[in-house]
C-alpha positions as CSV (number, residue, x, y, z in Angstrom):
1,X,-16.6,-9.2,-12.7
2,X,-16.9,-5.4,-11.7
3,X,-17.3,-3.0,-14.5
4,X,-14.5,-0.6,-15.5
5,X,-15.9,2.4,-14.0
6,X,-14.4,4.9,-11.5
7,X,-16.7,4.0,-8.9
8,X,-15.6,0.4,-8.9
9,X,-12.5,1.6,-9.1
10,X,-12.7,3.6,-6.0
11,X,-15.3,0.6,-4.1
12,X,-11.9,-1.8,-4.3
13,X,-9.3,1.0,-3.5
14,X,-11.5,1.7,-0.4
15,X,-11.6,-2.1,0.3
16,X,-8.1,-2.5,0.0
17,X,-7.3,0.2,2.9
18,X,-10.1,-1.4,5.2
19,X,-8.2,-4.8,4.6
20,X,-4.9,-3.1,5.1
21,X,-6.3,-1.4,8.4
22,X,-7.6,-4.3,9.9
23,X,-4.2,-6.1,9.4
24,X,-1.8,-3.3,10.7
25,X,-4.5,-3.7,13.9
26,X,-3.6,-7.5,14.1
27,X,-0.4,-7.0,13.3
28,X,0.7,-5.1,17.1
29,X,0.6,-8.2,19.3
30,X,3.2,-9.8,16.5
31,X,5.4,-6.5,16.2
32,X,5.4,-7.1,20.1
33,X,7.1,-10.6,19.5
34,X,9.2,-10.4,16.1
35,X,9.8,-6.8,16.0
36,X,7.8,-5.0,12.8
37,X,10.6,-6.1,10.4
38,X,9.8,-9.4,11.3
39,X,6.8,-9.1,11.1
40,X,7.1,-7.2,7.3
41,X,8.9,-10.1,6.6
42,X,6.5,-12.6,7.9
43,X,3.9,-10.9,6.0
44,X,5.5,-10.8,2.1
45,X,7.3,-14.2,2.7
46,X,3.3,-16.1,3.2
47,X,1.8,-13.6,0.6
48,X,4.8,-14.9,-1.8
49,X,4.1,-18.6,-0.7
50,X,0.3,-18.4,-0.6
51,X,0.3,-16.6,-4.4
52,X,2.8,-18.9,-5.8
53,X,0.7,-22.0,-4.9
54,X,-3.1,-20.9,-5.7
55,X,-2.0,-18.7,-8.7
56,X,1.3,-21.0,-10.6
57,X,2.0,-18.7,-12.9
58,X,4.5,-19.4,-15.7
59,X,7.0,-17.4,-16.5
60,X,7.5,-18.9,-19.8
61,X,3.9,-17.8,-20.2
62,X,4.9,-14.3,-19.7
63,X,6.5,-11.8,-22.5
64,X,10.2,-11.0,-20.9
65,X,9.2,-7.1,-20.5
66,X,6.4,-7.9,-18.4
67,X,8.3,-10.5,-16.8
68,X,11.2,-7.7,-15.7
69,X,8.2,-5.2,-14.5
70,X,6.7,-7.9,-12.8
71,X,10.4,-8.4,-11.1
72,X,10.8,-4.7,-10.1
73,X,7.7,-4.4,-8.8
74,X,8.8,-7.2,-6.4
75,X,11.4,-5.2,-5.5
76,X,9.2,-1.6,-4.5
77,X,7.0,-4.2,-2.9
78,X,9.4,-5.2,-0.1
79,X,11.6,-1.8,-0.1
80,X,7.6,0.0,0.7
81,X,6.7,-2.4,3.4
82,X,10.6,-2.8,4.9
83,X,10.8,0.5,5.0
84,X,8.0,1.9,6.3
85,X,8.0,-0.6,9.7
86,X,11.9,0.9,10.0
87,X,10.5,4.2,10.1
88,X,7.9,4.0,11.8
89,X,10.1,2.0,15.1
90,X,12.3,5.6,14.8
91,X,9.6,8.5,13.9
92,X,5.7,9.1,15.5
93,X,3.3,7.1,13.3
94,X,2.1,10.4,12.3
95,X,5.3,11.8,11.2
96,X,6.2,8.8,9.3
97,X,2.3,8.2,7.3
98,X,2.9,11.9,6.2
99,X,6.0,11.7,4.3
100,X,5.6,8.1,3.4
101,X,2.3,9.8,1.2
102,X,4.6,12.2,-0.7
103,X,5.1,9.0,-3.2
104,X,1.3,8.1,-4.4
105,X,0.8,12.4,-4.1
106,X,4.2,12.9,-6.5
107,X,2.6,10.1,-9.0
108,X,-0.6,12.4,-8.1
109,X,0.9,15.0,-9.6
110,X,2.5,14.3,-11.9
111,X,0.5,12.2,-13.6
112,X,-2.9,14.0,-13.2
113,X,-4.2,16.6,-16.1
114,X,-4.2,20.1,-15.4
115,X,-8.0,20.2,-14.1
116,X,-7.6,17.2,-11.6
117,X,-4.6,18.1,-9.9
118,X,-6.3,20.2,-7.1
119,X,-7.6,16.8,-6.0
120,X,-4.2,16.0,-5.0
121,X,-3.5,19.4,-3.3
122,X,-6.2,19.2,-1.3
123,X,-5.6,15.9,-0.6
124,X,-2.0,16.4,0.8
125,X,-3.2,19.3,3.0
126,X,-5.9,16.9,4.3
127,X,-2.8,14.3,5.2
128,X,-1.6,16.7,6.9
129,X,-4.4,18.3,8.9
130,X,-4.7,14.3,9.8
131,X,-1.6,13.5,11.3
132,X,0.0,16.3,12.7
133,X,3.8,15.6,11.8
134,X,4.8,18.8,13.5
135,X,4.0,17.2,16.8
136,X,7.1,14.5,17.0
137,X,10.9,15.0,16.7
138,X,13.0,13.8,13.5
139,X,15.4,11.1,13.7
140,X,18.1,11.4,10.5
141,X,17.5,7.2,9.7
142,X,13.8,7.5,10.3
143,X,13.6,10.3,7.4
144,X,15.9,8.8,5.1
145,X,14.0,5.3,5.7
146,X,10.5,7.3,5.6
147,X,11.2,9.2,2.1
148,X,12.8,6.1,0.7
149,X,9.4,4.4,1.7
150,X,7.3,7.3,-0.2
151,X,9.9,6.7,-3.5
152,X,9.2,2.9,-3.3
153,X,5.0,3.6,-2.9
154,X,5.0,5.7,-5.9
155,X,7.3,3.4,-7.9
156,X,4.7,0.7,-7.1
157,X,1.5,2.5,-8.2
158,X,3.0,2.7,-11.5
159,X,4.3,-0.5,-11.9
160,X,1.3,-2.0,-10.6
161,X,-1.0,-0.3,-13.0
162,X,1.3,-1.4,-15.2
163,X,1.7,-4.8,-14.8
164,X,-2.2,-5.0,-14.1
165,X,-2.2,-3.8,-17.5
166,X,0.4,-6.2,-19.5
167,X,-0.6,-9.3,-17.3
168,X,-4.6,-10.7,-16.9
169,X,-5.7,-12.4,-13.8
170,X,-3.3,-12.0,-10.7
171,X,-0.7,-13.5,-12.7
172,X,1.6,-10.7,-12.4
173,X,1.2,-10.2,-8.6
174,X,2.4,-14.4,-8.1
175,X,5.6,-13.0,-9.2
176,X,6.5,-10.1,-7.5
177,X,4.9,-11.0,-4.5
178,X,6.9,-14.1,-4.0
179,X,10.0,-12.1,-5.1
180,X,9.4,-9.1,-2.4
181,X,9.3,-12.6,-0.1
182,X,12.4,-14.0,-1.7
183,X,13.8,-10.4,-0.8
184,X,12.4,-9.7,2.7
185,X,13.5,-13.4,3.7
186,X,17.5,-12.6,2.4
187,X,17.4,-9.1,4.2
188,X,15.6,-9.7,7.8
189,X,15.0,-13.8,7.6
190,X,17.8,-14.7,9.5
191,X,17.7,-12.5,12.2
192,X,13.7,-13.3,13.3
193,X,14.1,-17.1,12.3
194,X,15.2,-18.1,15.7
195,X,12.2,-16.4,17.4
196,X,9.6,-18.4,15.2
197,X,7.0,-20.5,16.8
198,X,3.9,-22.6,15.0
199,X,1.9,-20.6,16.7
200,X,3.5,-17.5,15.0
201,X,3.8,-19.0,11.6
202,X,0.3,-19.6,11.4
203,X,-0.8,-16.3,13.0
204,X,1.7,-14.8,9.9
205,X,0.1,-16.8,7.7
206,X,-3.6,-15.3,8.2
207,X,-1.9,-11.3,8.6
208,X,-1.0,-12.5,5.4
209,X,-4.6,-12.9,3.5
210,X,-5.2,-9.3,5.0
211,X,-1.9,-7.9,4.4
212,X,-0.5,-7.7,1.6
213,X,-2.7,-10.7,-0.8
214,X,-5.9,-9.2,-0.2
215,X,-5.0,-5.4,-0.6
216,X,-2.5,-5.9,-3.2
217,X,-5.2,-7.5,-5.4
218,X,-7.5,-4.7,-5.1
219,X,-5.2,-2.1,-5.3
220,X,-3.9,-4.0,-8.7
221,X,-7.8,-4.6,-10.0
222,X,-8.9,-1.0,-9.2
223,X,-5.6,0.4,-10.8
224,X,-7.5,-0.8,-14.0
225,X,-10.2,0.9,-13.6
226,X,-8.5,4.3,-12.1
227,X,-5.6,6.7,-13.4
228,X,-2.7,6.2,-11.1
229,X,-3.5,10.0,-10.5
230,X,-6.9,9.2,-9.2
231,X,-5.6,6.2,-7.3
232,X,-2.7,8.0,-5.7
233,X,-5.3,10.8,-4.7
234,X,-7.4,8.0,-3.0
235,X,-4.4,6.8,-1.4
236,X,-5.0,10.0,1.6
237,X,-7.9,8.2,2.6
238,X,-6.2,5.6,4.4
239,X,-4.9,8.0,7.3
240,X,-8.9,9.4,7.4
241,X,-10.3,5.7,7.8
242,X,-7.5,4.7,10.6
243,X,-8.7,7.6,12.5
244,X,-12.8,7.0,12.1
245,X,-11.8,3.2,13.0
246,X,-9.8,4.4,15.8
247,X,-12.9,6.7,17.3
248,X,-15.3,3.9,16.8
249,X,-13.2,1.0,18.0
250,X,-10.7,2.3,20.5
251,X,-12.8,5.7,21.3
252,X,-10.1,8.0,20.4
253,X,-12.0,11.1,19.5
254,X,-10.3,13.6,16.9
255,X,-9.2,17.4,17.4
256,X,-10.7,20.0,14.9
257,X,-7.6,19.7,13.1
258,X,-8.0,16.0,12.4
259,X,-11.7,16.5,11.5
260,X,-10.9,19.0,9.4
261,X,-8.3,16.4,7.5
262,X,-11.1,14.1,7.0
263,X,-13.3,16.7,5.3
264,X,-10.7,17.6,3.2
265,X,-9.2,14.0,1.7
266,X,-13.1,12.9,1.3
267,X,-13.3,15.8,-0.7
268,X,-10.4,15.1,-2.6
269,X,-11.5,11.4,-2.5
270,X,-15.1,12.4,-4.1
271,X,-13.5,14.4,-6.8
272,X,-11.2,11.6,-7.5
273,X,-13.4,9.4,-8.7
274,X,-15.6,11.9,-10.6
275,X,-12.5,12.1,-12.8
276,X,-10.2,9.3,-13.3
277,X,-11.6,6.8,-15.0
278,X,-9.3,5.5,-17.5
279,X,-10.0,4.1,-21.3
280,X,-10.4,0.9,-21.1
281,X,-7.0,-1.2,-21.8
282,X,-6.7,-4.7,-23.4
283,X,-4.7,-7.0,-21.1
284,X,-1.9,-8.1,-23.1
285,X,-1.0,-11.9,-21.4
C-alpha cells in the first residue's frame, strides 16, 4: 500500500493520465468504426461489467448516503466522457481540452487556500499556451457539449474524493462505474449495437482496462492522498504529457508557445504537490 503522502498522491495522478493517454491512442482505429460515442459507450459499459464482477460490491453493505454519492458519481462519470467525445467530433481537440479543464481548475479554485491558488492560475495559463484554442472556429453544440463536459469533470473530482473517502477498497467505483454503463448503454447503445463485431467487443473490452478502470482507480486512490485542489491543479498535466508523447512517438515537434505551456503546468504541477497533502481521513465502509 502507498503511503498517504503528496508525492504518492501525485505518482498515481501521473499514472492515471499515462493510462488515459495510451487509451485515447488505441482508441482512433475504434472511433473510425463506432463513431467516439460508441466508442464512450463501449468503454464505461466493460469498465461497469468488468468492476461489477472482480469487485461485487453490496449495496446493502453500503450506508444509503454513500450509496446516492456513489450513484451520482455514476452519473458525472458518463455525462464527462459522453460529452467530451461529442465535443470533440464538433470543435479542434485543442479548443475542446481547454474548456473541458475549466471544471478540475474551478474545483482548483475554489477549493484551494489562499497561498495555493497561484498553482491553479498558472496552471490554466499553461493549458492554454498548450493548446492554442484561438486557432479553431466555435461550433454553438460543441461549446455547450464542451462546458457541460468541464461541469461534469469537476462534479466528479469532488464526488470521487468523496466517495474514496466514505467507501474503502474500490467498492465505491463497482457502482458508479457500472451505473455510467447502465447510462451510456440507454443513451448511445442502440444506435452502435448493430455495428458490433467480436472482434470489436473484445478490442472494447481491453480500451477498457486502460480507459476508464485503470485511471479511475488511480485518480480515486490519489484523491486520498491529495486535496481535490492539488488534484485538479495536476489535472493540466495531461495536455503537457499528450504533447511530449506526441513529439517522441509521432514526432510532432512543439512551437514556443506549447513549450512554454509545458514549463508552466510542470510548474504548477511541482508546486502542487509541495502543498496538497491532505489529513489523513478514516474510510468510513
Amino acid at each position: 500500500m502507498l503511503p498517504s503522502t503528496p508525492r504518492a498522491g501525485v505518482a498515481l495522478a501521473v499514472g492515471a493520465m499515462l493510462s488515459v493517454q495510451l487509451g485515447l491512442a488505441v482508441s482512433v482505429g475504434l472511433a473510425n468504426r463506432i463513431g467516439p460515442t460508441g466508442v464512450a459507450w463501449l468503454r464505461l459499459a466493460w469498465a461497469g461489467v468488468l468492476l461489477l464482477v472482480l469487485v461485487r460490491p453490496r449495496p446493502s453493505a453500503f450506508r444509503r448516503p454513500a450509496l446516492l454519492t456513489c450513484v451520482v458519481l455514476g452519473f458525472a462519470t458518463a455525462g464527462m466522457t459522453i460529452l467530451f467525445m461529442i465535443a470533440a467530433t464538433r470543435l479542434p481537440l485543442g479548443t475542446a481540452s481547454a474548456l473541458e479543464f475549466l471544471g478540475p481548475l474551478t474545483v482548483a479554485i475554489v477549493r484551494g487556500r489562499n497561498g495555493t491558488r497561484v498553482w491553479p492560475v498558472l496552471a490554466a495559463a499553461g493549458v492554454v499556451l498548450l493548446t492554442q484554442p484561438w486557432q479553431g472556429g466555435t461550433d454553438l453544440v460543441g461549446l455547450g457539449c464542451a462546458l457541460a463536459a468541464a461541469a461534469c469533470w469537476g462534479a466528479y473530482i469532488v464526488l470521487t474524493q468523496r466517495v474514496g473517502d466514505e467507501v474503502s477498497g474500490l467498492r465505491g467505483l463497482a457502482v458508479s462505474m457500472p451505473v455510467a454503463g447502465l447510462l451510456a448503454t440507454v443513451v448511445h447503445g442502440p444506435a452502435v449495437l448493430g455495428q458490433v463485431t467480436w472482434p470489436l467487443l473484445l478490442a472494447g473490452l481491453g480500451l477498457a482496462v486502460l480507459v476508464p478502470v485503470v485511471p479511475f482507480s488511480l485518480e480515486m486512490m490519489a484523491l486520498r492522498r491529495l486535496t481535490a485542489s492539488a488534484f485538479g491543479t495536476l489535472m493540466s498535466l495531461e495536455p503537457a504529457i499528450a504533447l511530449v508523447l506526441g513529439l517522441i512517438v509521432l514526432h510532432q515537434v512543439p512551437n514556443f508557445a506549447a513549450a512554454a505551456g509545458i514549463a508552466f503546468v510542470v510548474a504548477a504541477g511541482i508546486g502542487a504537490e509541495r502543498t496538497g497533502a491532505r489529513e489523513p481521513v478514516k474510510t468510513a465502509v
